[in-house]
Steps between C-alpha positions, in 0.01 A plus 500: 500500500190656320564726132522783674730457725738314268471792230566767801827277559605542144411838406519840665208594722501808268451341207218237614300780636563625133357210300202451782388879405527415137317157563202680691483752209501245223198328726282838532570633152170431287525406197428739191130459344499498146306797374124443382487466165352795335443616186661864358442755288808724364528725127159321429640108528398279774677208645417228774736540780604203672810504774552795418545508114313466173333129472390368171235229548536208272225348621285160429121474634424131634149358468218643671473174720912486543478708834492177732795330643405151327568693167779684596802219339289554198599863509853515595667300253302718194654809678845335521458398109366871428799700646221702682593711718095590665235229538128618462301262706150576652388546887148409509235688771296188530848255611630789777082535637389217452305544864392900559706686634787224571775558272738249426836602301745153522451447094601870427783435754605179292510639182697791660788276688501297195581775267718610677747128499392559147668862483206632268243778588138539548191706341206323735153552332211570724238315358239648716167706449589442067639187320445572134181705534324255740534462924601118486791511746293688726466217828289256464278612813461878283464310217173379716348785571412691179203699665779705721807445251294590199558464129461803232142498389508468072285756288259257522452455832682151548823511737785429308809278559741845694470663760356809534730764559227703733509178775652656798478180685724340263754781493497521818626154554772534237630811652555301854639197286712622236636792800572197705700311212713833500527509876654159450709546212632803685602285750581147384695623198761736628745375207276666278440206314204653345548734285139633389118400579211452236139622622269300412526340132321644174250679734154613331231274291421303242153540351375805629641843457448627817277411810113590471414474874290735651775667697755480173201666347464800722845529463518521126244769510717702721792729396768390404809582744660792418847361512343223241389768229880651550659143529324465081523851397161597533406883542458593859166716580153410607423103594448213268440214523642182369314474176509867410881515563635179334185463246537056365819473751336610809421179623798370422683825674280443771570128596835573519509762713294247741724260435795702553375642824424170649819346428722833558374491872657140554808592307489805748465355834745191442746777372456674806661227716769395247549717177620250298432574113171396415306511110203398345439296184322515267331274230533697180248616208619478170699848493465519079132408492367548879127413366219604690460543911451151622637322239835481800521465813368826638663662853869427491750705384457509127685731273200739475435519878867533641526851612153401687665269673804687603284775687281212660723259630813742497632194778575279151862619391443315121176395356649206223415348213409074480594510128396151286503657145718352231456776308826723466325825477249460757753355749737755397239775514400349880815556616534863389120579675626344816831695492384837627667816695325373794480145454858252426462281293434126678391140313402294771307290317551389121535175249857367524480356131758552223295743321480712809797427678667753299316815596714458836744731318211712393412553865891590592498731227196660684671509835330207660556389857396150501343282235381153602284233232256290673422115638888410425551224802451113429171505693329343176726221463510160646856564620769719520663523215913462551687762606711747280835440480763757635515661160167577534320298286337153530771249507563319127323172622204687602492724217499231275236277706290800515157506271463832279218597737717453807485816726875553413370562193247732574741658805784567220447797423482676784807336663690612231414840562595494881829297426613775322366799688517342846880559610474875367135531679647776715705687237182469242276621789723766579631668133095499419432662837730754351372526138856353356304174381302417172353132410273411262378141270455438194233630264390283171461809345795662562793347427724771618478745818702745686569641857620840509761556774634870480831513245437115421204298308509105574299341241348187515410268210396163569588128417818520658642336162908541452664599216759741375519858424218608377268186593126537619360249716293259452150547609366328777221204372320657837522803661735429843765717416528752872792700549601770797718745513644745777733751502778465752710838399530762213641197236436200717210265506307172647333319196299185541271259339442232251416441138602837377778726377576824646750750418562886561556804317577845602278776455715748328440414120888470422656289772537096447423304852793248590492236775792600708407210747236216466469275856328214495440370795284401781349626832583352815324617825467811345818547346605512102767205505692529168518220330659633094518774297272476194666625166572450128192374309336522848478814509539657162114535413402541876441233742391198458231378746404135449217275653688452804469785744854709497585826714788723365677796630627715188679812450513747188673763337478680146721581238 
């Protein structure tokens, strides 16, 4: 007797005509795509939207030369030891063309399937028409021709190592590449798995200000375009061109609306076949002393040519900073450039050393939506280094085995960081979405700060030292104090951090704040598990946040 005719025996014909309709149904329902990342604007804060919901990116950048599957077990276990939630890795135009015209896409599909058994997220960065100001992951056969894929010509008439942004050839053949990538991202990656897509890397040029060819020459004589003179607040009325308008910046204006054009039609046309998030980088002047035109890399999104960029490749939803300066109030004052009404605030690309590991907060406190220090995966070791153990850290042996120089060492830092914020990524992502959130490090200078949050002040000091009534902490021998803080209701907050003391006091000049609750505790898939309630000495000159990364839940009242 076959199944079906021994069920029938044992069950009402009824009811097995029942479960065979609900068996064909369950076969033809699809299932439910996960949305397409986005990013949104709302009361002037932005967040990136992934499944559905605000996404903060704790990111790490591998190598430039990590993007191959032979590297890949050099990646994974630095992600792993990071807490990272979003892996930066490149996709290079000369590895998916190697032959015109034939595209090949298995080593984007690897690193794909394998993030996903790795449950982390992708930013892939097309390293195509720019690589740091130069065309060197153009393909090799390109790379051949440079009579039809031509270089920028230098003011003194010598080609120079970057493409010239006036080569229709070339951007031709980037549009069909990078809109095929899309096509296939569209398609292979329905899990969404990638989040957001870098175009190009650190486009413009080193060592020439703009390009001097006869047809960038023509063009620099012309008018400017209107929407360029409006884009910099420039008087509209009769045409100029680009040296009466601008005056000693009109050749930097001017290569980077070339730039910006070239490389907002690729952003446009792979958009146009899968609108996945997409932003430009940029590497930086120096935003206290900017020095001279062509003393930087001229073309990319600098601080001085951003609104050009945003009406000429309006395709780009962020144009982001590549910040290496150790220097608090440049770094500081990079982060406030790059946070804009029309621009969120991204880091794609930064030092992940203990000096600037601590401007992670800084960037919260600015409403980032990602943040992400480069070249942290063991591709510059001889071997993997061991893996962390479950609390997170490397195990003792290894610890203790490992030289000073050792890339847990240098990864320290930023692991802390994403132990402690990555369980509450959502909330975090979420209450600064909503403007409840404030974060901020540590200044040398100031020993003593404070977030304003309606009827209540929290104040931070830093050192973190305990002590009784009346104590003040000890200050830090470095500056590494960070601490966040989000308000969850009227009297109730989220505070968080390390190496600091915070503590709250009401507005109204004759009320005394006291801690009606203090949680300590931790977060577990996104959930506040309590774990004790913080009081006494604890709590009687604020709260006590040590070197190791705490996240407390407190309530307050006045009397």
């Amino acid at each position: 007797m076959n199944i079906e005719r021994f069920v029938e025996h044992l069950v009402p014909a009824t009811v097995v005509a029942f479960l065979a309709v609900c068996g064909a149904a369950a076969q033809q329902a699809p299932v439910k795509e996960r949305p397409i990342p986005q990013i949104v604007k709302k009361d002037g804060r932005y967040a990136l939207m992934v499944d559905g919901a605000p996404f903060l990116m704790l990111g790490a950048q591998a190598h430039n030369s990590s993007g191959w599957p032979e590297m890949l077990p050099k990646v994974w276990p630095a992600i792993e030891y990071l807490h990272a939630n979003t892996l930066e890795i490149p996709v290079y135009w000369e590895q998916i063309e190697a032959h015109q015209g034939q595209f090949d896409f298995s080593v984007v599909d690897t690193i794909i399937t394998q993030a996903r058994e790795h449950h982390v997220r992708l930013d892939l960065l097309w390293f195509g028409t720019w690589k740091n100001g130069s065309q060197h992951y153009m393909p090799e056969w390109m790379k051949a021709d440079p009579a039809k894929y031509f270089h920028l010509i230098d003011k003194n008439g010598r080609p120079a190592d970057s493409p010239s942004p006036f080569c229709t050839a070339s951007q031709e053949l980037d549009i069909r590449a990078f809109t095929a990538f899309m096509r296939h991202l569209k398609a292979f990656d329905t899990q969404r798995t990638v989040i957001i897509v870098q175009v190009e890397n650190e486009s413009g040029t080193w060592g020439s200000t703009r390009d001097y060819s006869p047809v960038a020459q023509k063009l620099f004589e012309a008018p400017v375009p209107a929407e360029v003179l409006k884009a910099m607040g420039k008087p509209a009325g009769a045409p100029v061109n680009w040296t009466d308008a601008f005056g000693v910046e009109a050749e930097v204006n001017f290569h980077a609306w070339a730039v910006a054009a070239y490389v907002g039609k690729v952003a446009a046309a792979g958009k146009a076949v899968y609108p996945l998030p997409l932003y430009a980088n940029a590497a930086l002047r120096d935003p206290m002393r900017p020095g001279a035109p062509g003393s930087y890399e001229a073309g990319g999104p600098t601080d001085n040519v951003i609104p050009i960029w945003k009406i000429a490749a309006p395709a780009i939803d962020i144009v982001s900073p590549d910040i290496y300066m150790n220097d608090p109030v440049a770094y500081l004052k990079v982060l406030e450039l790059y946070h804009r009404d029309d621009n969120p605030l991204f880091v794609p690309e930064t030092s992940g050393s203990a000096s600037v590991s601590r401007f992670f907060f800084s960037a919260l406190g600015l409403e980032a939506i990602g943040f992400s220090p480069f070249g942290l995966d063991y591709s510059g070791v001889p071997s993997v280094p061991p893996a962390p153990s479950p609390a997170g850290g490397p195990g003792p042996a290894a610890a203790a085995a490992a030289p000073p120089s050792s890339p847990q060492d240098q990864f320290a830092p930023t692991a802390q960081n994403y132990r402690l914020i990555g369980p509450m990524m959502r909330d975090v992502a979420r209450l600064n979405f909503e403007g409840k959130l404030q974060a901020i490090a540590e200044d040398a200078a100031t020993p003593n700060q404070t977030l304003h949050f309606g009827a209540w002040n929290a104040t931070i000091s830093y050192g973190g030292g305990r002590g009784g009534r009346g104590a003040t902490p000890t200050p830090n021998p470095n500056p590494t104090g960070q601490a966040l803080v989000a308000q969850l209701g009227d009297n109730r907050f989220l505070v968080a951090g390390y190496s600091c003391r915070v503590d709250f006091r009401p507005v109204t000049a004759d009320k005394h704040r006291q801690f009606m609750r203090a949680e300590e505790g931790t977060y577990e898939n996104g959930v506040f598990k309590f774990v004790r309630i913080l009081n006494g000495d604890e709590t009687d000159n604020g709260l006590n946040l040590r070197a190791e990364p705490i996240a407390l839940r407190v309530s307050l009242g006045v009397y």
